[in-house]
C-alpha positions in Angstrom: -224.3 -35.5 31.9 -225.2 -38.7 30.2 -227.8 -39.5 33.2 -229.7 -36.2 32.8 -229.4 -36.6 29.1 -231.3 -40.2 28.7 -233.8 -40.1 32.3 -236.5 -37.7 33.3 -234.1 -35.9 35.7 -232.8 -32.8 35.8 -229.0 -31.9 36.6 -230.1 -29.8 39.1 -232.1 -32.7 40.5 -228.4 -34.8 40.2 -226.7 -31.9 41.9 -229.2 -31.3 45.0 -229.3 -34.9 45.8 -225.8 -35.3 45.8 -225.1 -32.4 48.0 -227.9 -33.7 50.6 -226.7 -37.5 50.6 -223.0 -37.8 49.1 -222.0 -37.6 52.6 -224.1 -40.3 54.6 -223.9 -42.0 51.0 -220.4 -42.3 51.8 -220.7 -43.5 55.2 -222.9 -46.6 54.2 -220.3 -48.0 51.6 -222.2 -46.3 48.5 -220.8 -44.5 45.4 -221.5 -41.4 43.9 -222.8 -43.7 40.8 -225.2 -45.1 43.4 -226.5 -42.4 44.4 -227.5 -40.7 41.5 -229.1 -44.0 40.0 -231.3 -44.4 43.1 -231.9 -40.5 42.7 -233.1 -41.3 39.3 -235.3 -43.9 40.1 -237.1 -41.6 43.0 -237.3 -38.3 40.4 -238.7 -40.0 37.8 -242.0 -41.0 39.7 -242.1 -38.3 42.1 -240.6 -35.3 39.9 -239.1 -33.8 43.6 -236.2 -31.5 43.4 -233.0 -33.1 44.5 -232.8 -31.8 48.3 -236.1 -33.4 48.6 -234.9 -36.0 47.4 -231.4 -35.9 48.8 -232.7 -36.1 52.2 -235.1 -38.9 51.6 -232.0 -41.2 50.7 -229.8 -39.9 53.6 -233.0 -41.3 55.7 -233.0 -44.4 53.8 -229.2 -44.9 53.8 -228.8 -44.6 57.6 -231.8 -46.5 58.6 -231.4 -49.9 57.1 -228.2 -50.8 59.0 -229.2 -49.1 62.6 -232.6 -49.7 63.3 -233.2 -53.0 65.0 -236.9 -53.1 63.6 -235.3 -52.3 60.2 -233.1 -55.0 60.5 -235.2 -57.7 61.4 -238.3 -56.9 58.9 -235.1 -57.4 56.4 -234.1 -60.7 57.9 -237.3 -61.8 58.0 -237.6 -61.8 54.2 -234.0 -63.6 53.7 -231.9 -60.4 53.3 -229.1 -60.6 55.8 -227.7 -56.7 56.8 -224.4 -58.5 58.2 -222.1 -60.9 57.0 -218.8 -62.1 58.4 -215.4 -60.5 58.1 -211.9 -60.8 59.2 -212.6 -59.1 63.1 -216.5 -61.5 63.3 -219.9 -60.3 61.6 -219.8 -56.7 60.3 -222.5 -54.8 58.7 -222.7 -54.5 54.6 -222.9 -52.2 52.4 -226.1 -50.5 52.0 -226.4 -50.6 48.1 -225.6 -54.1 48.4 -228.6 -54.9 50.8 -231.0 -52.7 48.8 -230.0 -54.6 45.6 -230.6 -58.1 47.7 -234.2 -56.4 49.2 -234.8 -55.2 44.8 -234.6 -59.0 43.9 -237.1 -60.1 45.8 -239.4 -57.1 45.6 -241.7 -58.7 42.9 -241.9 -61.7 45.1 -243.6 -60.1 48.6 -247.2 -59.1 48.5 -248.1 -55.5 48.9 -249.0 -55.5 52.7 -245.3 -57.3 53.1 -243.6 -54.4 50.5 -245.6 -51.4 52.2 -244.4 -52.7 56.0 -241.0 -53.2 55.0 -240.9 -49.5 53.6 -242.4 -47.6 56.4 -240.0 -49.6 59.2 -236.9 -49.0 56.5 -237.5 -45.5 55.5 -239.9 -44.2 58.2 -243.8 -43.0 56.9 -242.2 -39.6 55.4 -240.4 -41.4 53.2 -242.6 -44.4 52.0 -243.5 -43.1 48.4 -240.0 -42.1 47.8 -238.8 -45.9 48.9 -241.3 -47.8 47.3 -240.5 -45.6 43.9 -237.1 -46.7 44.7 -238.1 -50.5 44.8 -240.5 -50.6 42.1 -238.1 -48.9 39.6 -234.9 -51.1 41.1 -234.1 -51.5 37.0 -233.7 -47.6 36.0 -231.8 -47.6 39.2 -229.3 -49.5 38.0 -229.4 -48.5 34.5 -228.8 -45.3 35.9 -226.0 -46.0 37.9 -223.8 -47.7 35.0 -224.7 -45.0 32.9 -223.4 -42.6 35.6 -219.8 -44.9 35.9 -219.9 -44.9 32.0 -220.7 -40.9 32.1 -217.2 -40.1 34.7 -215.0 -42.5 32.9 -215.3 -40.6 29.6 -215.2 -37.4 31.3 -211.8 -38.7 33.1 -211.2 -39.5 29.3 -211.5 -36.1 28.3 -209.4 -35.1 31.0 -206.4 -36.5 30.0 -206.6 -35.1 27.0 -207.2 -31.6 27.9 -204.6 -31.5 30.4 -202.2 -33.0 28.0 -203.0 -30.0 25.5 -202.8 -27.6 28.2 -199.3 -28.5 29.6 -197.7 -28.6 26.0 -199.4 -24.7 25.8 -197.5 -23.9 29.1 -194.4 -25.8 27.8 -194.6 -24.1 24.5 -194.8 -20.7 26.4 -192.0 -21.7 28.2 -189.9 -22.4 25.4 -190.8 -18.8 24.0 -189.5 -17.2 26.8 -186.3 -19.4 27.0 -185.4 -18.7 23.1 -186.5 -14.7 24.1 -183.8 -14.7 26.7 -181.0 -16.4 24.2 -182.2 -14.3 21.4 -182.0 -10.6 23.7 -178.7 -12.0 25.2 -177.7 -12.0 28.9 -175.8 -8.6 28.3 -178.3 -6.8 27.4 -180.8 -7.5 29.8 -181.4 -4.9 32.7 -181.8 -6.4 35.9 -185.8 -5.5 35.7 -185.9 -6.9 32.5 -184.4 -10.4 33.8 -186.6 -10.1 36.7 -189.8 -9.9 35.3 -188.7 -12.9 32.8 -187.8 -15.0 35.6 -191.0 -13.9 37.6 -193.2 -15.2 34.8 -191.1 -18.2 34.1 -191.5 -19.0 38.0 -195.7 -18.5 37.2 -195.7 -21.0 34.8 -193.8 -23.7 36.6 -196.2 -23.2 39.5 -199.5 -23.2 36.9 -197.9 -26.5 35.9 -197.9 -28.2 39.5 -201.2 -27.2 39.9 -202.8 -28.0 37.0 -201.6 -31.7 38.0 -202.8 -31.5 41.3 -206.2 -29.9 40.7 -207.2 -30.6 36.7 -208.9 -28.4 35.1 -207.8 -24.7 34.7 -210.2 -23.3 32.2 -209.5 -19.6 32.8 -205.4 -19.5 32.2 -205.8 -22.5 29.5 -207.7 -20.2 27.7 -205.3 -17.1 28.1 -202.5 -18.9 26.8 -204.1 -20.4 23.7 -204.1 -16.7 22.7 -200.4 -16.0 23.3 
């Protein structure tokens, strides 16, 4: 994990905050990538685990855009929490306001920063916002690090699965040349069955390996056959 490897977070840390937030994450118009870059941000000042974490951000998340107070302590410092759309005003996305709220951080004095966090994120969650705020940069960092991290996984993807369905296609052509080779008349009917039987496996291994990816387990039985 190219996040875990370069920041002062763990992937456990990752992990648990994912699991806690992904979901309201989600909800709110943020990414996965997000999500871990504002998890990164929070775990390298506060050194939390990841459901602490986790749940600080699913508290952050859900506030901005619902709380009246939350909304107008925003306003009141020129970031807007709606915008218009096709159907009239409509709320935006939450990473999208935090980002607006980030560039003007450096610019509000600390009374203005510390009553902005405890309306936004509630008095629990203060230190874990303001860490947040105040590391806005490794937040981002972070986060393309993260989108740079799952498209060379994705990468890597392709090129596994594309070795593992020539294995199942080479094992297939084994037992095609096996049947020709044996000859149709000498072949019991048990004998046929059990060809076909495994013939019918492989075909369905194939179809799932393209709908679910990786399939470490039978990839590595067949590099053996």
């Amino acid at each position: 994990n190219e996040v875990d490897n370069n920041y002062a977070v763990s992937t456990m840390q990752l992990s648990g905050a994912l699991s806690k937030a992904g979901a309201t994450a989600k909800t709110f118009g943020l990414t996965m990538e997000e999500v871990l870059g504002h998890t990164t941000a929070i775990g390298a000042v506060t050194m939390e685990s990841g459901d602490i974490i986790g749940n600080s951000l699913k508290t952050i998340y859900s506030r901005i855009t619902t709380m009246e107070p939350a909304i107008e302590i925003l306003d009141s410092v020129g970031v807007s929490v709606r915008q218009m759309g096709e159907n009239g005003m409509e709320m935006r996305n939450t990473g999208d306001i935090l980002g607006d709220l980030a560039g003007k951080w450096g610019d509000l004095s600390a009374e203005q920063q510390q009553n902005i966090g405890v309306t936004v994120a509630g008095r629990n969650q203060l230190s874990r916002f303001l860490a947040l705020m105040n590391n806005w940069g490794m937040s981002q960092d972070a986060t393309t690090s993260a989108i740079n991290s799952t498209g060379s996984a994705l990468k890597e993807q392709d090129i596994y699965m594309g070795s593992y369905e020539a294995k199942l296609n080479g094992v297939k052509t084994r037992f095609t040349e096996l049947s020709l080779a044996i000859g149709e008349a000498f072949l019991s009917d048990g004998m046929y069955l059990a060809i076909q039987g495994i013939a019918d496996l492989i075909d369905g291994l194939t179809q799932l390996a393209s709908k679910v990816g990786v399939l470490p387990v039978f990839a590595s039985g067949i590099a053996l056959i």
